[in-house]
Rosetta silent file (secondary structure, phi, psi, omega in degrees, C-alpha in Angstrom):
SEQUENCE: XXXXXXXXXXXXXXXXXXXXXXXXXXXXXXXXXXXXXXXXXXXXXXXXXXXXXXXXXXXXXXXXXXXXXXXXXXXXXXXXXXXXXXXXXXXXXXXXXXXXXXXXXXXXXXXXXXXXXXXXXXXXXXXXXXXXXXXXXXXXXXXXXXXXXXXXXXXXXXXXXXXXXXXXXXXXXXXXXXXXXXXXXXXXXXXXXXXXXXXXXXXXXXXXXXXXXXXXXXXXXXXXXXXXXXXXXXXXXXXXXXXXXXXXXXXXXXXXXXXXXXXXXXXXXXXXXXXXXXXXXXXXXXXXXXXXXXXXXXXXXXXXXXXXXXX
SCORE:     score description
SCORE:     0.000 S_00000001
   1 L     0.000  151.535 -168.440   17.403  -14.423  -12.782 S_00000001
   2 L  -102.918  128.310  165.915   18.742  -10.963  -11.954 S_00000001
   3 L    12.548  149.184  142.998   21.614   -9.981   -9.565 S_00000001
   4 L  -121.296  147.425 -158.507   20.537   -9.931   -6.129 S_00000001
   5 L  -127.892  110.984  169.651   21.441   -7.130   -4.038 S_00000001
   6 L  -102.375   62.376 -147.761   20.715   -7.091    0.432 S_00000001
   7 E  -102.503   94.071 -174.907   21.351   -4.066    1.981 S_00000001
   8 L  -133.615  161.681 -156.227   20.327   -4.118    5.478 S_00000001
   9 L   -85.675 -174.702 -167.123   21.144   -1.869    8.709 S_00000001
  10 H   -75.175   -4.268  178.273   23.439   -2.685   11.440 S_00000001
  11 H   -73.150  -67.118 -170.587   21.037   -3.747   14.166 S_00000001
  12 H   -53.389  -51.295 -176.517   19.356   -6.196   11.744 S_00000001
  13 H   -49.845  -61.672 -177.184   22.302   -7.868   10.043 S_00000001
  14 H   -49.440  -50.882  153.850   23.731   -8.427   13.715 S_00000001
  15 H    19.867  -86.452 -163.783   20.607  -10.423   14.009 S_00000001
  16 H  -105.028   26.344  163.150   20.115  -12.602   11.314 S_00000001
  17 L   -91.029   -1.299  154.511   23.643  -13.904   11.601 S_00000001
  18 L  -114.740  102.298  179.974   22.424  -16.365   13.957 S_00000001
  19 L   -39.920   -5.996 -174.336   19.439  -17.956   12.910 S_00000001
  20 L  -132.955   28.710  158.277   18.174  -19.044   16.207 S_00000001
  21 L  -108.737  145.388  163.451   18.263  -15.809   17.593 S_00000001
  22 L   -96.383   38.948  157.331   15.164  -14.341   18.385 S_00000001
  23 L   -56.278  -38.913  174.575   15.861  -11.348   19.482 S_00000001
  24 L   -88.418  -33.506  162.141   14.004   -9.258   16.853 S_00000001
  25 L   -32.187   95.984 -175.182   10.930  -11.587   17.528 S_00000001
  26 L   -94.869  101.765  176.803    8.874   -8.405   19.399 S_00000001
  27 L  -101.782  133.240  162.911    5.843   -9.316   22.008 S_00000001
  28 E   -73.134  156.098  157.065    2.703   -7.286   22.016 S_00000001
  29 E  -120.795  159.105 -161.440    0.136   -7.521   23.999 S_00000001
  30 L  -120.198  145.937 -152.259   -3.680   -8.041   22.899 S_00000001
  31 L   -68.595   15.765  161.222   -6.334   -6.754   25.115 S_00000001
  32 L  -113.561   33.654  124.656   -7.067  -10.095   27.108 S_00000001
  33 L   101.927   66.729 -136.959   -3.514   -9.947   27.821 S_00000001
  34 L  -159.723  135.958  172.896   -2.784  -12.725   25.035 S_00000001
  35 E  -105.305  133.411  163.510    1.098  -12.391   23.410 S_00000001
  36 E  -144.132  124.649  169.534    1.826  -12.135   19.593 S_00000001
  37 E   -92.281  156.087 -168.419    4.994  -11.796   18.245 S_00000001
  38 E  -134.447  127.705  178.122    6.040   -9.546   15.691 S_00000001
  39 E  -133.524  118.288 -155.639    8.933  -10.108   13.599 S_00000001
  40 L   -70.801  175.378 -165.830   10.309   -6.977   11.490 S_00000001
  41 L   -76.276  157.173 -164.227   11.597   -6.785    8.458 S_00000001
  42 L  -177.860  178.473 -162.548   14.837   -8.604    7.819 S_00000001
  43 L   -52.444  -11.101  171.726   17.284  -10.647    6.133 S_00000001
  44 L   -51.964  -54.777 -174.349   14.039  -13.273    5.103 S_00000001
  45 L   -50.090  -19.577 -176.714   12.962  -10.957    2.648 S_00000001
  46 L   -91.188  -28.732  174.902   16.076  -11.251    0.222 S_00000001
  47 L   -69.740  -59.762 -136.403   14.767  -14.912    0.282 S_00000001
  48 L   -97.089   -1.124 -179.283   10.951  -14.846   -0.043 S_00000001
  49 L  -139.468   66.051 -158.144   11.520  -11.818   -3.180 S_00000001
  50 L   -89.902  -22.232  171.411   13.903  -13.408   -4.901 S_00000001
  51 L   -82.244    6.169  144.966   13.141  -11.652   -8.410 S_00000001
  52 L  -113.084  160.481  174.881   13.956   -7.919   -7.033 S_00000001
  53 E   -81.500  115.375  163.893   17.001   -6.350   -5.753 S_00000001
  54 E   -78.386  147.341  169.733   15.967   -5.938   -1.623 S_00000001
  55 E  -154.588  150.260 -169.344   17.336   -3.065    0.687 S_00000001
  56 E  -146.402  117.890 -174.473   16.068   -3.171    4.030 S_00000001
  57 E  -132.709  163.524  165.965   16.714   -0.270    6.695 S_00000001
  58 L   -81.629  -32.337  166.242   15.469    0.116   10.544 S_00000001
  59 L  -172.757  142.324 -150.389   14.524    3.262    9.969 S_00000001
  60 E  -135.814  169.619  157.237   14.555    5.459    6.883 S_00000001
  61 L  -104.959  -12.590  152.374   12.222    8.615    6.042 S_00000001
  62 L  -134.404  102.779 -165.815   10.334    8.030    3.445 S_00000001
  63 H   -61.123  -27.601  179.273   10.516    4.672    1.463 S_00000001
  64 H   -70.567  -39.143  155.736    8.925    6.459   -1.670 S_00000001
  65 H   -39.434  -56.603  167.798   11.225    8.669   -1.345 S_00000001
  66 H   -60.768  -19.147 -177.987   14.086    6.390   -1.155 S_00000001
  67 H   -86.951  -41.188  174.421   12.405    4.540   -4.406 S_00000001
  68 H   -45.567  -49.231 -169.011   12.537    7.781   -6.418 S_00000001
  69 H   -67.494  -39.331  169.851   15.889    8.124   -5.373 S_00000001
  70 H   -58.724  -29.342  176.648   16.995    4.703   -6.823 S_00000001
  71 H   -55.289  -49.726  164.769   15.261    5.412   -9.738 S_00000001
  72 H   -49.829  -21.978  164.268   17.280    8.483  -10.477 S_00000001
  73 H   -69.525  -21.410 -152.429   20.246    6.113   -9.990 S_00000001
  74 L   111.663  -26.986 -176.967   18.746    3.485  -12.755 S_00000001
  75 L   -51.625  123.409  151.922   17.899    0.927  -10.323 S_00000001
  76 L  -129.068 -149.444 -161.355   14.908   -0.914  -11.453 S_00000001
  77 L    12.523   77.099 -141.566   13.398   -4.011  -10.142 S_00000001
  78 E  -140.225  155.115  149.317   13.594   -3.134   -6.643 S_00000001
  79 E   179.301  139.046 -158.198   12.060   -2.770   -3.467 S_00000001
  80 E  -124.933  126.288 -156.857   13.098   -1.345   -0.290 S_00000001
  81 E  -120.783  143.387 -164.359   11.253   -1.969    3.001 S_00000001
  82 E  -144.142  134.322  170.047   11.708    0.180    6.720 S_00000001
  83 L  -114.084   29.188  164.793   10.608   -1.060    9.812 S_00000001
  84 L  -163.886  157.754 -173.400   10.025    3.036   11.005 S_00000001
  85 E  -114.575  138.877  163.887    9.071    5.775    9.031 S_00000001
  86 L   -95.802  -33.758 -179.422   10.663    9.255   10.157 S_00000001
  87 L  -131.750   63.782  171.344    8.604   11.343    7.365 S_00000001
  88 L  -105.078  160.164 -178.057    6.092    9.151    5.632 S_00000001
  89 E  -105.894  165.694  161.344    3.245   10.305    3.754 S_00000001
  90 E  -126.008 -160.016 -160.345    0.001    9.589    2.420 S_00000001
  91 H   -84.020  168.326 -176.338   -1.771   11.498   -0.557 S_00000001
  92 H    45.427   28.042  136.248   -2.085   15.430   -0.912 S_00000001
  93 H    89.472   46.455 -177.213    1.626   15.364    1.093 S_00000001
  94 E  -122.553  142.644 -172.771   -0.314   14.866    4.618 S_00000001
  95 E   -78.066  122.982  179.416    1.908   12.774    7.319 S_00000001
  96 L  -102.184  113.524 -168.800    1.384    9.149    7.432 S_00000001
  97 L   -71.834  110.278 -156.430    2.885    8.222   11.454 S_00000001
  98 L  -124.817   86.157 -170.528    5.143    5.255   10.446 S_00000001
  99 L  -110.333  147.305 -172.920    6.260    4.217   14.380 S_00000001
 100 L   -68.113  154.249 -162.312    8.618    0.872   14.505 S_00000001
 101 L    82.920   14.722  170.628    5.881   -2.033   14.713 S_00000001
 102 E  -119.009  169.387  179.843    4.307   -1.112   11.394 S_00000001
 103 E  -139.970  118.414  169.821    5.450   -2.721    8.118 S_00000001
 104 E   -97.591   95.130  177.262    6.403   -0.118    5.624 S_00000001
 105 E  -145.188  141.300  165.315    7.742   -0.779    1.613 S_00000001
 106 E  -124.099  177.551 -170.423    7.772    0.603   -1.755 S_00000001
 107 E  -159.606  155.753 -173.392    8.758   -1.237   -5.052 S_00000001
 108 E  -114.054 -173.528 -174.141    8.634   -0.053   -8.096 S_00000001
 109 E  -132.861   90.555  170.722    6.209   -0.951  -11.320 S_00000001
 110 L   -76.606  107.539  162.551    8.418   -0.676  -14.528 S_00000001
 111 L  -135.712  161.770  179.602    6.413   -0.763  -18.380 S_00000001
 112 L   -67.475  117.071 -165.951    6.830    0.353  -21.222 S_00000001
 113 H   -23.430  -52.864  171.739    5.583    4.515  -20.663 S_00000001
 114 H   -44.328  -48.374 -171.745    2.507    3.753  -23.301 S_00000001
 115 H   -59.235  -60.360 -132.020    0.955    0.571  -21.229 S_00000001
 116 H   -71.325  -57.846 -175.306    1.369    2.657  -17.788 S_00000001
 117 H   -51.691  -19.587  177.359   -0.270    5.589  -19.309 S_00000001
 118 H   -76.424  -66.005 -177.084   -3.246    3.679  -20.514 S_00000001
 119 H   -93.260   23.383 -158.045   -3.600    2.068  -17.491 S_00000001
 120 L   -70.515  -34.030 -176.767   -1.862    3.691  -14.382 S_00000001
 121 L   -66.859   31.685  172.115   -5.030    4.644  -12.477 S_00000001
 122 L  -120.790   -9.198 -169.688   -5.442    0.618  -12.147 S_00000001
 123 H   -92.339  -20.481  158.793   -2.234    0.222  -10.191 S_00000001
 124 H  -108.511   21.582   63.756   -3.642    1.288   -6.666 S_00000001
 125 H    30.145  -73.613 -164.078   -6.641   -0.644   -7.251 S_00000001
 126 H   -76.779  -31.971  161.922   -4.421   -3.793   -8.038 S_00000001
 127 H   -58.887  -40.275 -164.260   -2.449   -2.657   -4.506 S_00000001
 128 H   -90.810  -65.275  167.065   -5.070   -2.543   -2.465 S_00000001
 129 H   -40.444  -39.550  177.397   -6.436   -5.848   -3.806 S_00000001
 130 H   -63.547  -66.293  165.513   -3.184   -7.320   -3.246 S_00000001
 131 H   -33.722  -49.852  174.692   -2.907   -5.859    0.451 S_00000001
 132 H   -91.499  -17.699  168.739   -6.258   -7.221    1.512 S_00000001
 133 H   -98.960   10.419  137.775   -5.816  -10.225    0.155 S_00000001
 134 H   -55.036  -56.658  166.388   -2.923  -11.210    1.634 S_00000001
 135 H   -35.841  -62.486  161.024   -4.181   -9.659    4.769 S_00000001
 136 H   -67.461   51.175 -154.808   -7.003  -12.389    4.906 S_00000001
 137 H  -166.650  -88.450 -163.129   -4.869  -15.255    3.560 S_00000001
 138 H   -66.015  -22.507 -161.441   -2.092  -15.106    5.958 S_00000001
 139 L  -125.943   11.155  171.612   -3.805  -13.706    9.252 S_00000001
 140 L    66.764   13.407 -176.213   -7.645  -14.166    8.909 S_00000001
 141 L  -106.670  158.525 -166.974   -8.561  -10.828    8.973 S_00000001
 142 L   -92.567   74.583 -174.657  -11.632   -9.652    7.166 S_00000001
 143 L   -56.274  144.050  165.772   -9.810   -6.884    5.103 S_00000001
 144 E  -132.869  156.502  165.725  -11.653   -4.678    3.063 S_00000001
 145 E  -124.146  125.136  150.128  -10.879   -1.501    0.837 S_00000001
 146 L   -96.632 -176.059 -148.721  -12.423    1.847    0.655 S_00000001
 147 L  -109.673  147.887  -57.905  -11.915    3.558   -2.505 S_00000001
 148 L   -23.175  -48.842 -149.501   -9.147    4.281   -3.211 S_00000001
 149 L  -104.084  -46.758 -149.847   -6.449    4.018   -1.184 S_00000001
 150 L   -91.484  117.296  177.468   -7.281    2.568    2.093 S_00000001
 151 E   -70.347  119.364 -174.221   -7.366   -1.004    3.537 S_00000001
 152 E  -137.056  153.269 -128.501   -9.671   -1.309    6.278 S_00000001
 153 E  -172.679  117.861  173.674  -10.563   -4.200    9.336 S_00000001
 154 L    35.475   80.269  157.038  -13.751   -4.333   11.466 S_00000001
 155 L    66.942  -14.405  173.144  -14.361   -0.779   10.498 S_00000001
 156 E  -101.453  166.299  164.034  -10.896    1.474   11.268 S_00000001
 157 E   -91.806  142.509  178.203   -7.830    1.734    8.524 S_00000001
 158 L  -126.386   29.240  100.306   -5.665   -0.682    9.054 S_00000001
 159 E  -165.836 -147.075 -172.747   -3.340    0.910    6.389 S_00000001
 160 E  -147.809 -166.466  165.547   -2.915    2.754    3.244 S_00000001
 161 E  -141.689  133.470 -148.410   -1.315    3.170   -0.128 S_00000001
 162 E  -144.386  107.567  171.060    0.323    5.880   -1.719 S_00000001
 163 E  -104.220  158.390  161.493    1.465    5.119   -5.857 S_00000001
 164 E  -138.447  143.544 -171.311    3.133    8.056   -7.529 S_00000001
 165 L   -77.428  151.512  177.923    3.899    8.557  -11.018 S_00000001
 166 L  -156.536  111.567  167.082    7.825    9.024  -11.957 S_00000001
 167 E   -95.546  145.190 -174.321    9.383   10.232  -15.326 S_00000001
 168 E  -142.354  167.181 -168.688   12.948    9.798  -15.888 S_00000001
 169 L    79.498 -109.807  177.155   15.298   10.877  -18.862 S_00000001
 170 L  -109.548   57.676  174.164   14.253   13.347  -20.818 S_00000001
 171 L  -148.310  159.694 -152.613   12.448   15.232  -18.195 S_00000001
 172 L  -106.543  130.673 -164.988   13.641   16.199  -14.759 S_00000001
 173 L   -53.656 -164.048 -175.392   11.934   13.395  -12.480 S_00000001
 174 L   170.805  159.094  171.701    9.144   14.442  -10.521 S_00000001
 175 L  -132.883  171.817 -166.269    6.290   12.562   -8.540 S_00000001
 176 L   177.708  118.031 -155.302    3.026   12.606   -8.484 S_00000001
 177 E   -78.466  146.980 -166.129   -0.026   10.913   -7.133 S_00000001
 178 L   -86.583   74.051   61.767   -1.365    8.725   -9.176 S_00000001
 179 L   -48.512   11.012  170.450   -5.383    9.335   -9.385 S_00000001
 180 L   -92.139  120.962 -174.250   -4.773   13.041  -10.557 S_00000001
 181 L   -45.873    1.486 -175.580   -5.498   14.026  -13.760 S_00000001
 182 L  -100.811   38.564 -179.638   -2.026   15.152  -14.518 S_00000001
 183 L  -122.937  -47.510  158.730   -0.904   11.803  -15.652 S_00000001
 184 L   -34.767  -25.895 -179.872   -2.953   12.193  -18.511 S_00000001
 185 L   -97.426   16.038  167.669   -0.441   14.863  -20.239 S_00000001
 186 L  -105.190  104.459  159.448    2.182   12.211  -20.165 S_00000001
 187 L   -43.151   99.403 -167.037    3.413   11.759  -23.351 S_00000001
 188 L   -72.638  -12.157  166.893    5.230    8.166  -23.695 S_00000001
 189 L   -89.158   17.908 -172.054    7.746    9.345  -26.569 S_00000001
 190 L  -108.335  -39.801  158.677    8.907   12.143  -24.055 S_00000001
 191 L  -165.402  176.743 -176.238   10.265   10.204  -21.398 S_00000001
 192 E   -79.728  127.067  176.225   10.610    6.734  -19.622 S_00000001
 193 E   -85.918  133.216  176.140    7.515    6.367  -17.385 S_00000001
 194 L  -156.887  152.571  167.332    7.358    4.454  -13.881 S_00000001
 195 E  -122.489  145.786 -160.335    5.559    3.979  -10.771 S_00000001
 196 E  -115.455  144.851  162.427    6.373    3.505   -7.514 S_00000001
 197 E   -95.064  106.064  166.140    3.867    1.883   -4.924 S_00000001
 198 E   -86.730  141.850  169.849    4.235    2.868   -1.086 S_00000001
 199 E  -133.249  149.904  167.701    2.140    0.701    1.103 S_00000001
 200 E  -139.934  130.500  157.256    1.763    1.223    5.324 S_00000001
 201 E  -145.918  161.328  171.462   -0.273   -1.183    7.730 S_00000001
 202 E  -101.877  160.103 -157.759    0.167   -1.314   11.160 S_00000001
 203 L  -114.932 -110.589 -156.505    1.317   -4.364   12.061 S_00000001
 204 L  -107.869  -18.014  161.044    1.462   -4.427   16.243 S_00000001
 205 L   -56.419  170.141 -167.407    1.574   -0.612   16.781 S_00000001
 206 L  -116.852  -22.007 -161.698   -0.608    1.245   19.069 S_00000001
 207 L  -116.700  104.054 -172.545   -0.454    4.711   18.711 S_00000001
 208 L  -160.561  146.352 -170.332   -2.949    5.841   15.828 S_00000001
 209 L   -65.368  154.540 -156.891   -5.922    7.882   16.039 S_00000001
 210 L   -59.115  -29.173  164.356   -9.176    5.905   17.074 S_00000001
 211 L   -80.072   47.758 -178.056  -10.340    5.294   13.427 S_00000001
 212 E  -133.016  151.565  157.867   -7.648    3.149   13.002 S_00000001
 213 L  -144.497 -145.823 -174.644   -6.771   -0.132   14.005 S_00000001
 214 L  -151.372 -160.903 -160.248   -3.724   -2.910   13.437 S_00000001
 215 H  -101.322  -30.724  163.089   -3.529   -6.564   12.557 S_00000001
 216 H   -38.902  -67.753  138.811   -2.950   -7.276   16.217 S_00000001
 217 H    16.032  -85.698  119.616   -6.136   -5.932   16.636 S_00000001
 218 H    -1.237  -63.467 -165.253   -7.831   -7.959   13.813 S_00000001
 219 L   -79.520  146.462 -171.984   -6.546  -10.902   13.971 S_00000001
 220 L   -53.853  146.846 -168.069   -8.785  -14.262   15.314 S_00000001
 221 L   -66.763  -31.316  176.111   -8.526  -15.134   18.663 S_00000001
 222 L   -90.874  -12.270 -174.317   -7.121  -18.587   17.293 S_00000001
 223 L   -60.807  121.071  179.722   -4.165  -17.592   15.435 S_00000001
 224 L  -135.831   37.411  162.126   -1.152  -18.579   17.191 S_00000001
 225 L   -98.533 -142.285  156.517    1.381  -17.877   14.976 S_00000001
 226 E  -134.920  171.467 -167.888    3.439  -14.727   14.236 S_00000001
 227 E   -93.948  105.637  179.439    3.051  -11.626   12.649 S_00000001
 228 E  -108.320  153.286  169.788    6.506  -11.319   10.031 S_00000001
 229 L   -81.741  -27.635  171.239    6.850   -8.699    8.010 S_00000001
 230 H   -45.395  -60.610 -145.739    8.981  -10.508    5.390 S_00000001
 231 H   -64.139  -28.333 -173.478    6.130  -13.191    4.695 S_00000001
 232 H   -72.322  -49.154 -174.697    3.414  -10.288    4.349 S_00000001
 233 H   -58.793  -36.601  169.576    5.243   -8.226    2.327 S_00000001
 234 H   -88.106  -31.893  165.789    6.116  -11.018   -0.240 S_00000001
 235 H   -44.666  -71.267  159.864    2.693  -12.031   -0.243 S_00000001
 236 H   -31.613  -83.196  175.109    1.693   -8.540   -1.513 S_00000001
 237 H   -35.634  -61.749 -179.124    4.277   -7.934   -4.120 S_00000001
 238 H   -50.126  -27.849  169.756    3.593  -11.738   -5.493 S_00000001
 239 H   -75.758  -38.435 -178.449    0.082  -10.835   -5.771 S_00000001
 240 H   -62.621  -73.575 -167.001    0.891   -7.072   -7.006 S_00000001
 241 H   -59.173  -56.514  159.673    2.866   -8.672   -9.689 S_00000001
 242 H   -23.255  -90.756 -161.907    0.554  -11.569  -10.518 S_00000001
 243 L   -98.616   31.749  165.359   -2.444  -10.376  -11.282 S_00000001
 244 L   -79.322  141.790 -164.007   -1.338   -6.611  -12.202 S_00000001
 245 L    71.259    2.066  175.782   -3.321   -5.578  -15.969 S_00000001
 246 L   -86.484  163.183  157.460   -5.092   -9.072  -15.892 S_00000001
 247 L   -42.035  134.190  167.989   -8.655   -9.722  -16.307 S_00000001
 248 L    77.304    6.417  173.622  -10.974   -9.348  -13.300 S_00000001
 249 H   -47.323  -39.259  177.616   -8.574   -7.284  -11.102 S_00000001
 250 H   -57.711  -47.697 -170.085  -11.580   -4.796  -11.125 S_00000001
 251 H   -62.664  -33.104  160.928  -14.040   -7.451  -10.346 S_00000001
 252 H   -74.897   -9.456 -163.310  -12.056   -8.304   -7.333 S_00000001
 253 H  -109.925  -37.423  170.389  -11.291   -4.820   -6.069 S_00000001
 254 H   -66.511  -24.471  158.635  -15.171   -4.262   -6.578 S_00000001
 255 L   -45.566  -50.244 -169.270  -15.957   -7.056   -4.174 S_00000001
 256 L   -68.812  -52.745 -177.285  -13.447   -5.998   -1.578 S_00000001
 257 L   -35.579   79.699 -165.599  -15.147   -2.663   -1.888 S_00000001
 258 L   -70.815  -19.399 -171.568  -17.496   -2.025    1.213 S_00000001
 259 L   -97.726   15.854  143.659  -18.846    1.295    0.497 S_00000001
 260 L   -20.225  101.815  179.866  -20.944    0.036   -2.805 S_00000001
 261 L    97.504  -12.543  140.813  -24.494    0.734   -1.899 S_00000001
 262 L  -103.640  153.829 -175.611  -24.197    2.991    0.619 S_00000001
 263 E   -41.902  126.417  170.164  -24.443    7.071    1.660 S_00000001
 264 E  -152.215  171.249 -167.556  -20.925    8.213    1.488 S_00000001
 265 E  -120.073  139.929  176.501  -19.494   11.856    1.811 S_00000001
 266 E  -132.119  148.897 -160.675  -17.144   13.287   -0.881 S_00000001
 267 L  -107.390  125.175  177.906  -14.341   15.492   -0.217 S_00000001
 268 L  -110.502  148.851 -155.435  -13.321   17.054   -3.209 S_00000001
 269 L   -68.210  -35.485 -174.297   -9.805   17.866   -3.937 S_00000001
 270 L   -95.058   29.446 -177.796  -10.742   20.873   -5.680 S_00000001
 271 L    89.763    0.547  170.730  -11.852   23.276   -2.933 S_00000001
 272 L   -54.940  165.998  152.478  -15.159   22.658   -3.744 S_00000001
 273 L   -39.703   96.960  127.319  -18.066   22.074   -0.971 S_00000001
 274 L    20.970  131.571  161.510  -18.584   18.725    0.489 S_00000001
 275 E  -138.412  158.546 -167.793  -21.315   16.533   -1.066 S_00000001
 276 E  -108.850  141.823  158.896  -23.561   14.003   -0.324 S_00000001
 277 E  -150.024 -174.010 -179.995  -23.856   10.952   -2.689 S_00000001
 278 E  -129.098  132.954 -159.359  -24.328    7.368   -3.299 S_00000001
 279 E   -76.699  139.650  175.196  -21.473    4.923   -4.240 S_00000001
 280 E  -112.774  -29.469 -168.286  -23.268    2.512   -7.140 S_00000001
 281 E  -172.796 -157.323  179.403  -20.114    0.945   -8.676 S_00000001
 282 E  -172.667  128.083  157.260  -16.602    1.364  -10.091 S_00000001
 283 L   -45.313  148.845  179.228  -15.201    1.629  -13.338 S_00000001
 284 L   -69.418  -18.532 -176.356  -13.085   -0.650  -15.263 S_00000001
 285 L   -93.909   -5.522  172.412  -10.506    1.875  -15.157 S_00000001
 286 L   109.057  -27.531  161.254  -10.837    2.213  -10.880 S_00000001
 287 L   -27.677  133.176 -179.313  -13.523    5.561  -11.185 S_00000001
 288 E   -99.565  144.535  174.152  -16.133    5.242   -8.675 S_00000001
 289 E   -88.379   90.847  156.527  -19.923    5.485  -10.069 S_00000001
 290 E  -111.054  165.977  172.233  -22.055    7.953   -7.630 S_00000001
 291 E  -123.421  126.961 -173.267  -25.249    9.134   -7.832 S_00000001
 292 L  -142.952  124.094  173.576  -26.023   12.647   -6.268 S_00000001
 293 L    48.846   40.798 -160.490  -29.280   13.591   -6.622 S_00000001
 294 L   103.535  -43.303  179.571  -29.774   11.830   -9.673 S_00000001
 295 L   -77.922   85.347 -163.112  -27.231   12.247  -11.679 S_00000001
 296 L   -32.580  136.564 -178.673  -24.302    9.305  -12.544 S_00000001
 297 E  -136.120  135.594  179.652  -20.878   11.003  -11.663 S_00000001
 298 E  -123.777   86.297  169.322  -17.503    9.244  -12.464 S_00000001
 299 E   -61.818  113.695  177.015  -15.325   10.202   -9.581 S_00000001
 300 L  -108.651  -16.390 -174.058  -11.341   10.409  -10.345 S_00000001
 301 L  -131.536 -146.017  136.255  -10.295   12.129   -7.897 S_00000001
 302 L   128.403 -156.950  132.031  -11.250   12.962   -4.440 S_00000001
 303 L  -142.100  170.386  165.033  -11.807   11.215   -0.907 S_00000001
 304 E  -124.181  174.707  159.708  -14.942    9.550    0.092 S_00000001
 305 E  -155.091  144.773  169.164  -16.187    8.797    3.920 S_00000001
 306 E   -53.565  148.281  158.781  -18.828    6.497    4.978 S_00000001
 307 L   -96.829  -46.533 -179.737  -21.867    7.623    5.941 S_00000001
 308 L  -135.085   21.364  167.067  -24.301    4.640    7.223 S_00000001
 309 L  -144.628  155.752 -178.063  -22.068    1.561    7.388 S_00000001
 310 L   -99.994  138.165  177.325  -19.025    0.088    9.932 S_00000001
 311 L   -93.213    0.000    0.000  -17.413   -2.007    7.546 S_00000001
């Protein structure tokens, strides 16, 4: 087992030196006036991840950011968790609002340069799988994913995922999201390859535009435990790690998959026109199968939006 490393700020650490304070235990309220506690990320997490080095902050500005930057140190096996975002992101560099009461981490996904290039577009796929099915496991909500990125609960996002590609050595690092075609031009005898996974859900926040919702939200009427951020967050990674590159990860991320079968609108990345088409399937490699106006299309890049279903 490898060094373990806990790096956490001073609000938390004052904390978790007594175990039986609850102080960081935070209650929301749910709209019949119903209390759920929410308990942020903290010293649990160095437990419940015991096979990466943890760092834990209160509030940081970008966790992918912060994963790059250990990477540039060498740090590998890792994963660093915030329980506020000051500058987080989501794809094509647009601001993801990361307000304390959300649970925010990235970790990274080390292979050998060759594997990751064959298969990197499978790694937010295998996030996203991971994410909702945790998401139903511990809290009973009926998570779903649209394609790609997004996790979503009775019809709103209830958060997102953001992987980016990272070369180190003998090339000057760089990121880059991973569904772009310019992860194809990476050459595995050119430098060490890696990827880092950001994930955001809201957890008990409130303040997110109306297609959104939170686990608070979400969650069954009977659930009377609480919502930690530790326990989710190791649930996810343990899952991430588990079944990443195995057999049927597709078959499960096509399940999960609500807009199969229905009218959806695609945004295309490349300045192109809006189009209307219909999602049929997904590729073994994570490529969505439309059909517009006849014709089978293998979508790599993009967004989609629903057209005729709440999921």
């Amino acid at each position: 087992m490898m060094n373990q490393r806990f790096i956490i700020s001073k609000y938390s650490r004052e904390n978790t030196k007594n175990k039986k304070n609850k102080s960081i235990e935070r209650a929301f309220e749910r709209g019949d006036m119903e209390k759920i506690n929410f308990i942020p990320a903290g010293a649990g997490l160095y437990e419940k991840i015991p096979s990466r080095h943890v760092t834990v902050k209160e509030t940081t500005g970008s966790t992918n950011t912060d994963a790059a930057e250990l990477l540039r140190q060498g740090e590998r096996g890792f994963l660093i968790a915030a329980n506020a975002q000051t500058g987080g992101r989501g794809r094509r560099g647009r601001t993801f609002l990361s307000e304390t009461g959300g649970i925010y981490f990235s970790f990274d996904v080390s292979a050998p340069a060759e594997k990751l290039r064959q298969c990197f577009t499978l790694v937010t796929p295998t996030a996203g799988v991971a994410a909702a099915l945790a998401s139903r496991e511990l809290y009973g909500i009926d998570a779903k994913i649209k394609w790609v990125n997004d996790i979503f609960a009775g019809g709103r996002k209830l958060g997102g995922i953001l992987a980016e590609g990272v070369e180190t050595e003998h090339r000057e690092l760089h990121g880059g999201e991973l569904h772009d075609s310019e992860f194809h031009g990476v050459k595995p005898h050119d430098s060490e390859f890696h990827v880092i996974v950001g994930i955001g859900i809201n957890a008990v926040n409130t303040r997110f535009p109306d297609t959104a919702t939170s686990i608070s939200r979400e969650i069954p009427r009977e659930f009377s435990g609480a919502i930690c951020s530790d326990e989710l967050i190791a649930k996810i990674v343990g899952t991430f790690d588990d079944i990443l590159f195995t057999d049927g990860v597709i078959d499960e991320y096509r399940r999960l998959l609500f807009i199969l079968g229905h009218d959806i609108a695609v945004h295309p990345f490349d300045g192109s026109e809006d189009y209307r088409a219909r999602a049929i399937d997904v590729c073994p490699d994570g490529r969505l199968v439309i059909l517009r106006g006849g014709e089978r299309i293998l979508l790599s890049s993009g967004e989609v939006s629903i057209l005729d279903l709440t999921a």
